[in-house]
Each structure stands twice: as structure tokens, then as C-alpha cells.
VEXZAZA-542975 format. One record per residue (C-alpha): x, y, z; residue number from 1. Coordinates in nm, 3 decimals, always signed. Layout:
# VEXZAZA-542975
NODE,x,y,z,seq
NODE,X,Y,Z,NUM
...
END
This chain:
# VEXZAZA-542975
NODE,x,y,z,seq
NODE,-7.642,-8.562,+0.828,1
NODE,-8.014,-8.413,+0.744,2
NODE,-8.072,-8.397,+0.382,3
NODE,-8.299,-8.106,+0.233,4
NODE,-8.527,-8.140,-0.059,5
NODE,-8.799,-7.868,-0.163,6
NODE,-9.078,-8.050,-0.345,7
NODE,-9.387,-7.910,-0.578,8
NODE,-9.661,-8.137,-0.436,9
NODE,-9.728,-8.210,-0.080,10
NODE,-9.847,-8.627,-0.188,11
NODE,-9.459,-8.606,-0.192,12
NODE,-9.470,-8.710,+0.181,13
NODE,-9.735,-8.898,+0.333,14
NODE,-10.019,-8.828,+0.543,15
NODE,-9.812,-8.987,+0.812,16
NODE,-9.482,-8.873,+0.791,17
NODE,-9.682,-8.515,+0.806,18
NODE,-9.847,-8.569,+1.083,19
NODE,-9.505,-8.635,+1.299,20
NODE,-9.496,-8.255,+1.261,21
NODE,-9.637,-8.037,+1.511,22
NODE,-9.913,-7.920,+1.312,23
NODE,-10.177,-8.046,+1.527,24
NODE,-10.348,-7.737,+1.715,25
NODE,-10.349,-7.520,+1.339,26
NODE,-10.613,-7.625,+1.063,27
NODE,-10.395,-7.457,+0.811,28
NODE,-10.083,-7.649,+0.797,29
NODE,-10.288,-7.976,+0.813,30
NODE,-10.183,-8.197,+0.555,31
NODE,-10.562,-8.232,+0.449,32
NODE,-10.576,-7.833,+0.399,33
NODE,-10.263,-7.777,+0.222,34
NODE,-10.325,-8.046,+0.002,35
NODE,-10.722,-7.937,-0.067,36
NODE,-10.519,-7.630,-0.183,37
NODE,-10.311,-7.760,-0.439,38
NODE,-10.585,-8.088,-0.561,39
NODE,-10.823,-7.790,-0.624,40
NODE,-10.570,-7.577,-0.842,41
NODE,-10.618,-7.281,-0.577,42
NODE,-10.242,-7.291,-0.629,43
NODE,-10.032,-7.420,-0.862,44
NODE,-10.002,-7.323,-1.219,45
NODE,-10.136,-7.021,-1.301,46
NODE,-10.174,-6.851,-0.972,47
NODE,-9.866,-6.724,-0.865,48
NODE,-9.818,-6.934,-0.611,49
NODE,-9.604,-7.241,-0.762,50
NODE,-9.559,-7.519,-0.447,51
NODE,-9.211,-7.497,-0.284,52
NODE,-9.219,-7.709,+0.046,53
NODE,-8.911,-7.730,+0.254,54
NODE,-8.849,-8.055,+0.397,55
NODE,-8.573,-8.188,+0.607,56
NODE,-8.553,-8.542,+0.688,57
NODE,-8.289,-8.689,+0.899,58
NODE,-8.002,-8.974,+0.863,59
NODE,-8.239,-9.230,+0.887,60
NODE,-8.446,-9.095,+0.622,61
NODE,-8.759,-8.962,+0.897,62
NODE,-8.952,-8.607,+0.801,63
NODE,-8.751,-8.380,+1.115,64
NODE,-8.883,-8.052,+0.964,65
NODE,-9.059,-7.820,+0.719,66
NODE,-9.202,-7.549,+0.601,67
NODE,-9.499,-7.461,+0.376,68
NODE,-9.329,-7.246,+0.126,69
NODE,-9.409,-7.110,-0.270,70
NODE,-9.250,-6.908,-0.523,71
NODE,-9.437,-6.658,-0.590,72
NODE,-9.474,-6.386,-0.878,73
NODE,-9.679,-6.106,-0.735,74
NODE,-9.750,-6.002,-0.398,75
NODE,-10.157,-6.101,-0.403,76
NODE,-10.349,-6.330,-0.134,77
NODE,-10.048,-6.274,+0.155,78
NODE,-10.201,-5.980,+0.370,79
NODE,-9.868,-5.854,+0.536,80
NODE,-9.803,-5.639,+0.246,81
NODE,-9.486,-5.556,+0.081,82
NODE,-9.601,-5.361,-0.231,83
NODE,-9.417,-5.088,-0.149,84
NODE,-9.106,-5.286,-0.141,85
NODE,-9.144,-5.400,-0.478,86
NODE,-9.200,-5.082,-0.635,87
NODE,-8.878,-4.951,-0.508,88
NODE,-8.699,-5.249,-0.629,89
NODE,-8.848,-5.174,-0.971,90
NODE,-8.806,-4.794,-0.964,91
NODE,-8.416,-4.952,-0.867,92
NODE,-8.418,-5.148,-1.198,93
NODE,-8.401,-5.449,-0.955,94
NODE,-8.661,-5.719,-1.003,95
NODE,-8.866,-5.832,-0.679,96
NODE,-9.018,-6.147,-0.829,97
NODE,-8.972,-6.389,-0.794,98
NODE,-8.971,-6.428,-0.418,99
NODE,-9.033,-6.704,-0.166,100
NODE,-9.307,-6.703,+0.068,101
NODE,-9.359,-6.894,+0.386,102
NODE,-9.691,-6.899,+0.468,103
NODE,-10.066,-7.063,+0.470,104
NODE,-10.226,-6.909,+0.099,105
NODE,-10.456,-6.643,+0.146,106
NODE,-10.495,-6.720,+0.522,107
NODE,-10.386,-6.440,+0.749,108
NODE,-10.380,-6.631,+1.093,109
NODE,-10.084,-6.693,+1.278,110
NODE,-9.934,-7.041,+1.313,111
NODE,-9.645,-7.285,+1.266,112
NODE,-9.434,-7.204,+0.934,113
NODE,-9.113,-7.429,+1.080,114
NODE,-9.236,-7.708,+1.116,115
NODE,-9.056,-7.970,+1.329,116
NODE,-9.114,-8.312,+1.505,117
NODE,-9.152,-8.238,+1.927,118
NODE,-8.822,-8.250,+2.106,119
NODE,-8.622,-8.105,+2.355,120
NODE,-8.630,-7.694,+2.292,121
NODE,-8.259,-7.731,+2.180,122
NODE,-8.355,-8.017,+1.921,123
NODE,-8.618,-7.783,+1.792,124
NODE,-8.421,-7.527,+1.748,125
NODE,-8.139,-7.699,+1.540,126
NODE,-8.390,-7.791,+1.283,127
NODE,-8.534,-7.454,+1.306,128
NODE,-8.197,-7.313,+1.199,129
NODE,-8.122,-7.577,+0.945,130
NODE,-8.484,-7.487,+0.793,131
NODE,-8.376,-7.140,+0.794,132
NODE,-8.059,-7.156,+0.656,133
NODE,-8.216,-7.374,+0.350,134
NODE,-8.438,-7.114,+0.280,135
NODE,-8.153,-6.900,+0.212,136
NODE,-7.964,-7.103,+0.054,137
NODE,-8.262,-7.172,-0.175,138
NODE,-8.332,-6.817,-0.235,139
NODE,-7.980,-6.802,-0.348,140
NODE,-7.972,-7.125,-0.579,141
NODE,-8.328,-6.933,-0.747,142
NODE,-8.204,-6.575,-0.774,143
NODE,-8.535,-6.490,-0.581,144
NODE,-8.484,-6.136,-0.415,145
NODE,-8.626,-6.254,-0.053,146
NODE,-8.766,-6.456,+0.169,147
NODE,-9.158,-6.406,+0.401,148
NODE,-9.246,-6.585,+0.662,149
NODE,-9.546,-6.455,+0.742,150
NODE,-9.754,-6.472,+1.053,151
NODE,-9.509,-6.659,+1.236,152
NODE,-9.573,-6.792,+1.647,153
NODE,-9.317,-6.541,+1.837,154
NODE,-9.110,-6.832,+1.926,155
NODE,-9.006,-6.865,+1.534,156
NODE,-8.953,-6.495,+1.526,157
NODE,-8.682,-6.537,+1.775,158
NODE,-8.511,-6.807,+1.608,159
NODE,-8.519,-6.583,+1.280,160
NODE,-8.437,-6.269,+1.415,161
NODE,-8.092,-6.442,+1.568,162
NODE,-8.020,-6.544,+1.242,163
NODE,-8.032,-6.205,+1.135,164
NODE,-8.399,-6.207,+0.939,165
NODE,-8.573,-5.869,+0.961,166
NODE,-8.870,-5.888,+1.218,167
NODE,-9.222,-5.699,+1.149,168
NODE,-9.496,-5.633,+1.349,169
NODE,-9.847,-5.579,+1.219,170
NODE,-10.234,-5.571,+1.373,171
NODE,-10.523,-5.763,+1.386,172
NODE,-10.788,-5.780,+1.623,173
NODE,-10.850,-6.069,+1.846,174
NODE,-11.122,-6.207,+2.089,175
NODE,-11.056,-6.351,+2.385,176
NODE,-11.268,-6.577,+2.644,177
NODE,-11.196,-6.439,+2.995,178
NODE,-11.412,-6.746,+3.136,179
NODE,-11.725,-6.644,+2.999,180
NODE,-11.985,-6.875,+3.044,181
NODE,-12.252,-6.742,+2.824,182
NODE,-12.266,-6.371,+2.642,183
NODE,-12.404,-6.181,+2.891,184
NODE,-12.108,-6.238,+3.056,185
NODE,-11.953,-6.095,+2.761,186
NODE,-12.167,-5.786,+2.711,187
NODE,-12.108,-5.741,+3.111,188
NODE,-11.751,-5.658,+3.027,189
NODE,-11.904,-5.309,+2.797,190
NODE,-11.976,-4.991,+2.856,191
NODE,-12.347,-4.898,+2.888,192
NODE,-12.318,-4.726,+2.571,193
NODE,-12.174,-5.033,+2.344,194
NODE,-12.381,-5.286,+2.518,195
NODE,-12.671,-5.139,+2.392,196
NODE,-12.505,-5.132,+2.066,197
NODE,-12.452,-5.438,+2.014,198
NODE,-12.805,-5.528,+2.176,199
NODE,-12.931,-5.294,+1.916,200
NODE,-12.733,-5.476,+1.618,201
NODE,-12.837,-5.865,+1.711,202
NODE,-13.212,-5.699,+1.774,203
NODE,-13.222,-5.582,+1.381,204
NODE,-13.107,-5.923,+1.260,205
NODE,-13.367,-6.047,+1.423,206
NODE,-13.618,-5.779,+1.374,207
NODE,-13.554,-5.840,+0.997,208
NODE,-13.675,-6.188,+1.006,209
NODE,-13.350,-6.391,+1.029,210
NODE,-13.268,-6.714,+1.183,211
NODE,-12.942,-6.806,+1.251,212
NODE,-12.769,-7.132,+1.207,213
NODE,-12.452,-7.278,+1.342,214
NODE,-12.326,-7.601,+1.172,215
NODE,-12.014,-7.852,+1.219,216
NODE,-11.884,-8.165,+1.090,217
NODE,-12.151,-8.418,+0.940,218
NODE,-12.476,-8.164,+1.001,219
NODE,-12.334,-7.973,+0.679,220
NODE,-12.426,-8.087,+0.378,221
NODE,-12.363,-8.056,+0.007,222
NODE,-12.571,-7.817,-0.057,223
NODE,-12.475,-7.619,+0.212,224
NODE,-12.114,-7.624,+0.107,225
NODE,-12.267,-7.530,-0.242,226
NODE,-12.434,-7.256,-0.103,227
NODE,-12.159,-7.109,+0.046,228
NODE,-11.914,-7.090,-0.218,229
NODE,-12.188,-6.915,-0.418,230
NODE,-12.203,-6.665,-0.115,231
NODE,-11.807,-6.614,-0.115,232
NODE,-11.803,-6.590,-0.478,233
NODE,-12.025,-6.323,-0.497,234
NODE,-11.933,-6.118,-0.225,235
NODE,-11.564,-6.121,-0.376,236
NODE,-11.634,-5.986,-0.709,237
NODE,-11.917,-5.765,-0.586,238
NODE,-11.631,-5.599,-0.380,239
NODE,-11.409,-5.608,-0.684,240
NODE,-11.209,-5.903,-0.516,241
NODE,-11.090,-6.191,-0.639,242
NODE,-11.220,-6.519,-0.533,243
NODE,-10.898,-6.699,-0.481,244
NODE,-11.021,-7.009,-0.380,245
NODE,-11.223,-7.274,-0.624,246
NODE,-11.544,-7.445,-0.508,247
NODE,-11.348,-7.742,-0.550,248
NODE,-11.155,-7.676,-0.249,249
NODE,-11.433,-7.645,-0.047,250
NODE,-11.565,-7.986,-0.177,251
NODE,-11.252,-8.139,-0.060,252
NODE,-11.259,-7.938,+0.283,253
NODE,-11.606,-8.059,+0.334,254
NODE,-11.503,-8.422,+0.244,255
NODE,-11.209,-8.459,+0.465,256
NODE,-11.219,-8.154,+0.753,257
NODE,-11.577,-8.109,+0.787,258
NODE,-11.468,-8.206,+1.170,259
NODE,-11.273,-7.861,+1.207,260
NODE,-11.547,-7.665,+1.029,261
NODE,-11.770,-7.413,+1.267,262
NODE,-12.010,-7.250,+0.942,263
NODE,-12.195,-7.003,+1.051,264
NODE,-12.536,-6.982,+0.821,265
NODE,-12.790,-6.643,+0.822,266
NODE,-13.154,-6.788,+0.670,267
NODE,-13.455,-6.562,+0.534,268
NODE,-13.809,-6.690,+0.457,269
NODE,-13.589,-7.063,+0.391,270
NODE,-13.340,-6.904,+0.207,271
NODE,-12.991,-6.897,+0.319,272
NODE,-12.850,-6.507,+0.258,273
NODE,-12.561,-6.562,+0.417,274
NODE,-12.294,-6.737,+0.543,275
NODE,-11.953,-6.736,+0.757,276
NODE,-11.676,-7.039,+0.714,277
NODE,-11.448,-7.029,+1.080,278
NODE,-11.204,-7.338,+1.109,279
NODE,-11.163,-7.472,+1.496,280
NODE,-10.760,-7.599,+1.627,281
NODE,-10.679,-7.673,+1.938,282
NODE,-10.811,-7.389,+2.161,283
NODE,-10.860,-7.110,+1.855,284
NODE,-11.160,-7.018,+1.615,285
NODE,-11.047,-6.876,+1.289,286
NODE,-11.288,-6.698,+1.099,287
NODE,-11.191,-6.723,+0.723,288
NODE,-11.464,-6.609,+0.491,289
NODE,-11.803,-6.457,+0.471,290
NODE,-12.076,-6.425,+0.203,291
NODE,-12.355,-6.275,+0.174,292
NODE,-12.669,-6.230,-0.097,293
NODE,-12.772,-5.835,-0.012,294
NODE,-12.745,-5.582,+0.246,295
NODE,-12.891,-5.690,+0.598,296
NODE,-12.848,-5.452,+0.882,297
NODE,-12.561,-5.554,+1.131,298
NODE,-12.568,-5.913,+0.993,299
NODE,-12.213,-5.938,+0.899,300
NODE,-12.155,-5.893,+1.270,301
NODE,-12.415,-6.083,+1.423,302
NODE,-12.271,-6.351,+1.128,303
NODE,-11.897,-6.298,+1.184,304
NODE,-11.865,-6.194,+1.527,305
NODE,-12.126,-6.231,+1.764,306
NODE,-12.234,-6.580,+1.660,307
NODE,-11.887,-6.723,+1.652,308
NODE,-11.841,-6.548,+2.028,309
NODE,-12.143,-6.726,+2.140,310
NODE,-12.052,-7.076,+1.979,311
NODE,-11.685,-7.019,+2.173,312
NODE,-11.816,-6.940,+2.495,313
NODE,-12.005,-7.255,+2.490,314
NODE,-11.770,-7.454,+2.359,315
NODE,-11.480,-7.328,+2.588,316
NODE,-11.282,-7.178,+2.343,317
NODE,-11.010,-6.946,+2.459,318
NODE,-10.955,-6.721,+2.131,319
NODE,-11.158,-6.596,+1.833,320
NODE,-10.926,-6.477,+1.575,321
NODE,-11.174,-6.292,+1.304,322
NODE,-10.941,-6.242,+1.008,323
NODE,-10.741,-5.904,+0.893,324
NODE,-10.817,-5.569,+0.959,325
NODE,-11.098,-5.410,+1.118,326
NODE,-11.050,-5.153,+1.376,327
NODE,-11.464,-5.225,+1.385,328
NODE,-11.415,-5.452,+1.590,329
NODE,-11.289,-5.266,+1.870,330
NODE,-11.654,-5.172,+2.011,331
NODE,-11.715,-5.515,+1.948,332
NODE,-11.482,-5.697,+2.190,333
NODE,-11.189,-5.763,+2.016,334
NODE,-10.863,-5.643,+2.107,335
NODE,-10.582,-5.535,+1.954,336
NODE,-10.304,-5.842,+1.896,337
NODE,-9.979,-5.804,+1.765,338
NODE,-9.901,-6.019,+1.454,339
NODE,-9.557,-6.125,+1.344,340
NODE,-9.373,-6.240,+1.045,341
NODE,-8.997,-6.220,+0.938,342
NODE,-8.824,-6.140,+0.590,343
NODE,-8.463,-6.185,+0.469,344
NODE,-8.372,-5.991,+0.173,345
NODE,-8.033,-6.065,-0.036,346
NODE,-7.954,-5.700,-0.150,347
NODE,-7.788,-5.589,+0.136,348
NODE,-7.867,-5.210,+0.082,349
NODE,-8.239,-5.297,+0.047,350
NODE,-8.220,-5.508,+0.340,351
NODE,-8.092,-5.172,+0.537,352
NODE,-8.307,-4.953,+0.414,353
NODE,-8.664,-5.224,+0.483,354
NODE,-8.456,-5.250,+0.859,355
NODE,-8.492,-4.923,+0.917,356
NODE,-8.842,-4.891,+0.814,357
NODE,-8.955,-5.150,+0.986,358
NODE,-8.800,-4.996,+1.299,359
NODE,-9.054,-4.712,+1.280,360
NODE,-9.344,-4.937,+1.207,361
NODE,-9.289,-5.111,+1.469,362
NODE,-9.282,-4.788,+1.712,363
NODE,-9.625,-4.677,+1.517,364
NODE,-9.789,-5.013,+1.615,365
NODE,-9.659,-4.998,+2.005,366
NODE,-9.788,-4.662,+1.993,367
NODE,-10.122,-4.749,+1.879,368
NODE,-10.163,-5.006,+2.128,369
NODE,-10.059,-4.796,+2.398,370
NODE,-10.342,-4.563,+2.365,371
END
């Protein structure tokens, strides 16, 4: 027999037991990350995102499964976006909130949101269906109007989908090393016309007196981690944002993942302007969060794009995933990458109506990609 539990703090497993989980090749669902979340009060009280973890252990009391979940009370920090959804429930007289959500806070990359110990693939998928099945049953127990798993591997999609969860598609725009070995080799791959654009862009950067700086592990410091979150707090309320994430969490991230960090640091007469945070995992770069002090020509691409492109080539890196949006980055080099998530709804005439539209959306996207 596997017993389920859903627990508000992730100290309620160990380091250990955590790491029996594949969670290895994604930075996100590393104990150390989800817990730098919660220790800094990024979530938790007050956000909207209370702590909800899944966890299935089997007969012999051993962490089989789980899955990074929270209840949450608005639909902020998730970027596959269902505010349309709630506003029919509402205009219904039907209340949306609260709703589960199976994901990584404020971190649109794909990864691992059932998380199991390795085994054979029908092993795996057992606890995958048990996982899902407690979600439900969960979602039931809370009156909470749905369930999101959000930017889910396509091999969790499946296993959701046959249970009868709602499959969505959305886009983001990926990178992706065809064996380059340094970024001429990259620029090779262009047309005339945006090769000398994005010769143009780096040449402005540099033109304006910048030097650029790429930092890992133990050559970051405190006060560049300081620095930063001064950068991504500004830029987030100078573009009316919100700056979800507390500078405590990046003093814990630079305590105990400074080895996955890849910060990407723009410098003017010896003063840093600007900055980009990308976290490294297994053969993927994830760029998470930029800052910057005032308006430089082309520097949030030579900071967010072509810098990171350069360290991956060198590093052997096979993918650069840049974060949400940005069609931008199509003369850029990035291509555009299906992402997936899945969503279970209870009232079955909402859950009809969100098929069907989902149905289209998904045509819309093949279509785009198609052209």
C-alpha cells in the first residue's frame, strides 16, 4: 500500500529522501531551490501561494513520488495563463480560487512536476497515476475548482492526458547548439542581413564602453548577489512588475547553488549596470531574470542572449531556454518550442467548454509554427 500525505514545508522530507527523486538534470525542483523559496517567504503566507507538496511514500515508508504543488488564490507568477477562465467562472457565480497548482513559482521552464524514484517505465508510471489521482482526490477533499500542472516534460502529458486531464500547448522560444564550437559558427547559420544585425547590436555594447562579465559558483560574491537583486528589483517596478522574489532568496541561492549559477554581469566605468541570473541542469541553460540600471543600446540582448549563447557553446551545452515570450528572439536564433502543461477541472461543463478551447489553441500554435 503507498500512503499519500500533502505537507506545507518541504524540511518535511529530507535532503536525502529528495534527492531519490529524479530531480537531478532541473535546478528548479532541487530541494535547495524549493526550499530557498519557502525559507525566504517568496511563498508562503501572504503570497498566494500556500505550500501543498504531494508526496507518496511506499509500504516501507521510502519517498516513491511527488509533486511540487500550492494552493493558490490568484492566478499571478504562473505564466500559462488562465485569467480568462476565472472570469467566466465568476461571471458564472462560480468561484475559481482556490485552485491547485503544480508547478516551479514564478519559473516558466519546463521540467519534472511528478516526481518519482527511477524504475522500470511501468513502475514510473504507476506512481505517476497514483500522484495524479491524489491530486484529484485532493482537489476534491479542498473544494478547489482545478488542478495546473504547468510546463510539464511531454512524457507527463501523456500520462495525464490518459487519465483524462485537459492538455495545452503554449510557446516559447528556445536555442539550440547544433555543434557549434564558437559563435561564428552560430552567426554562420544567419542570413546576411541578421548577421550583421546582430554584429551591429554586440558592436554598440561595446561601442558604449561596456565590459562584459560571466560569473559561476565561488567567483560571485556578496556583493555581486547584492547587486543583482537591486538590478531585478528595479527593473520590476520600473516596468510596473512585481518583484516576486525577496533578496533573501537569492542569499540562500548564492549560499547553497552558487554551483548551478551562470550570472551574466554588464559593467560601465566600474559600475555594474546590469545583470542576467541563468541557472545550468544537466545539458540546459535557463535564463531567469535580468536587471538593469538605464537604457543601453542592445544590451539586454548582448546580456540575455548572446552572452549566455557564447558561454553554452563553450561549455557544450545543448539548449538555451531564455524565459517566456519574445517573438524577438526569432532574428536572434531561437526557435520556436512547444511548451506543455495539463489542467483538470471538476465542473464538468467548464471542463467541456476549456476542452474545446483548448482544441483551437492548439491548432493556432501548430499553425504558427508551420509558417
Amino acid at each position: 500500500m503507498f500512503q499519500v500525505s500533502f505537507v506545507q514545508f518541504i524540511d518535511d522530507v529530507t535532503p536525502e529522501q529528495w534527492a531519490a527523486l529524479q530531480t537531478a538534470e532541473n535546478p528548479f525542483v532541487d530541494y535547495r531551490y524549493l526550499q530557498a523559496l519557502e525559507e525566504s517567504q517568496s511563498v508562503g503566507n501572504g503570497t498566494g501561494w500556500q505550500v501543498h507538496h504531494l508526496l507518496l511514500h511506499d509500504e516501507g515508508g521510502a519517498l516513491v513520488g511527488a509533486v511540487p504543488c500550492y494552493l493558490k488564490q490568484h492566478s499571478y507568477g504562473e505564466y500559462v495563463f488562465d485569467w480568462g477562465w476565472a472570469d467566466a467562472y465568476r461571471r458564472a457565480g462560480i468561484a475559481y480560487y482556490p485552485k491547485m497548482v503544480c508547478a516551479v513559482p514564478f519559473t516558466p521552464a519546463t521540467g519534472g512536476r511528478l516526481l518519482t524514484v527511477s524504475g522500470s517505465d511501468e513502475q514510473v508510471g504507476k506512481i505517476c497515476r497514483l500522484l495524479a489521482e491524489a491530486l484529484i482526490e485532493e482537489a476534491r477533499r479542498l473544494n478547489a475548482s482545478s488542478v495546473h500542472c504547468l510546463f510539464l516534460p511531454e512524457r507527463e502529458v501523456t500520462v495525464l492526458t490518459d487519465e483524462g486531464w485537459l492538455p495545452r500547448h503554449d510557446l516559447q522560444f528556445h536555442w539550440s547548439n547544433q555543434g557549434y564550437e564558437q559563435f561564428a559558427d552560430f552567426l554562420a547559420s544567419f542570413s546576411s542581413k541578421k548577421r550583421k544585425n546582430v554584429n551591429r547590436e554586440r558592436r554598440r555594447v561595446r561601442e558604449a564602453g561596456v565590459e562584459m562579465e560571466v560569473l559561476t559558483g565561488d567567483e560571485l560574491t556578496a556583493e555581486h548577489w547584492r547587486l543583482f537583486y537591486q538590478l531585478y528589483r528595479f527593473t520590476a517596478y520600473k516596468r510596473g512588475g512585481t518583484a516576486y522574489l525577496t533578496e533573501k532568496f537569492f542569499e540562500l541561492i548564492a549560499e547553497h547553488m552558487a554551483d548551478s549559477v551562470v550570472m551574466v554581469m554588464a559593467r560601465e566605468n566600474d559600475r555594474y549596470v546590469a545583470a542576467a541570473l541563468n541557472f545550468r541542469g544537466g545539458d540546459t541553460l535557463y535564463g531567469r531574470y535580468w536587471g538593469c540600471l538605464a537604457e543601453y543600446d542592445s544590451l539586454h540582448f548582448e546580456t540575455c542572449y548572446y552572452r549566455a549563447i557564447e558561454y553554452c557553446i563553450a561549455e557544450g551545452i545543448a539548449r538555451y531556454e531564455a524565459g517566456a515570450q519574445g517573438e524577438h528572439k526569432l532574428s536572434r536564433g531561437f526557435l520556436p518550442t512547444t511548451t506543455h502543461s495539463a489542467h483538470w477541472l471538476a465542473h464538468p461543463q467548464f471542463a467541456d467548454a476549456v476542452a474545446d478551447y483548448l482544441d483551437d489553441e492548439r491548432e493556432q500554435i501548430a499553425g504558427y509554427q508551420e509558417m
